[in-house]
C-alpha angles and dihedrals in degrees: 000000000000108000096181085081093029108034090156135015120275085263093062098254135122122271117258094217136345113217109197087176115104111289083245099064094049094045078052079076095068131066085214134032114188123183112242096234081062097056096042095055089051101233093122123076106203113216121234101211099048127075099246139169143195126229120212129171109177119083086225105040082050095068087045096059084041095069083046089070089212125168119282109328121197137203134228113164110220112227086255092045083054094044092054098048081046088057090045092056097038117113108215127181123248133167128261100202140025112290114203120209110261100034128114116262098247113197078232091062096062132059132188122252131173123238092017122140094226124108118295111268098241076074095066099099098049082053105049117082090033126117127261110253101195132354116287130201125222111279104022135128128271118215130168089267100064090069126059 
């Protein structure tokens, strides 16, 4: 698993332990994988006597098996699941006054913001000094398309 998206569990705790093998060779640990829609629905029964394990693959569905106490979950982000933590994490650029079309893109003129659709901030430089392309309000966010 990837921990740079998930450095710690949706709870806010460490991780007990990060796997990085293929997600076959650590399910080879448990008599019994079940998938976790399975067991929130309830129409799984988990056995007491067996070493089982639930797969999840989803961050929120995660917190929710957590308060089940269940046996050992474990955690394998989807590709959507990784791409939205990455979006959560991602700093974008936007802009913090009123930009008319026609004025010099100024570095006063961003500011940074998580989770903004706007152009990732290591491309602040290439952007500042360009001209504004269309009028922008305050707070919005600055793609390549808003400087000529």
């Amino acid at each position: 698993m990837d921990t740079e998206y998930y450095p710690q569990t949706p709870w806010g705790t460490d991780w007990h332990e990060v796997f990085s093998a293929p997600l076959d060779e650590l399910l080879a640990r448990y008599d019994i994988v079940v998938p976790a829609p399975a067991v929130l629905t309830g129409h799984i029964k988990l056995p007491k006597t067996q070493i089982f394990a639930v797969v999840c693959d989803c961050h929120t569905m995660l917190a929710k098996l957590d308060r089940l106490h269940t046996s050992h979950l474990i955690f394998a982000p989807s590709a959507l699941d990784i791409l939205e933590a990455h979006r959560k994490s991602r700093r974008t650029l936007s802009s913090n006054c009123f930009l008319r079309k026609g004025e010099i893109l100024s570095d006063e003129a961003l500011c940074e913001e998580t989770t903004g659709t706007g152009v990732n901030v290591k491309y602040r430089d290439v952007l500042v000094g360009r001209v504004i392309a269309h009028d922008i309000e305050p707070n919005s966010p600055i793609d390549f398309g808003s400087v000529i």
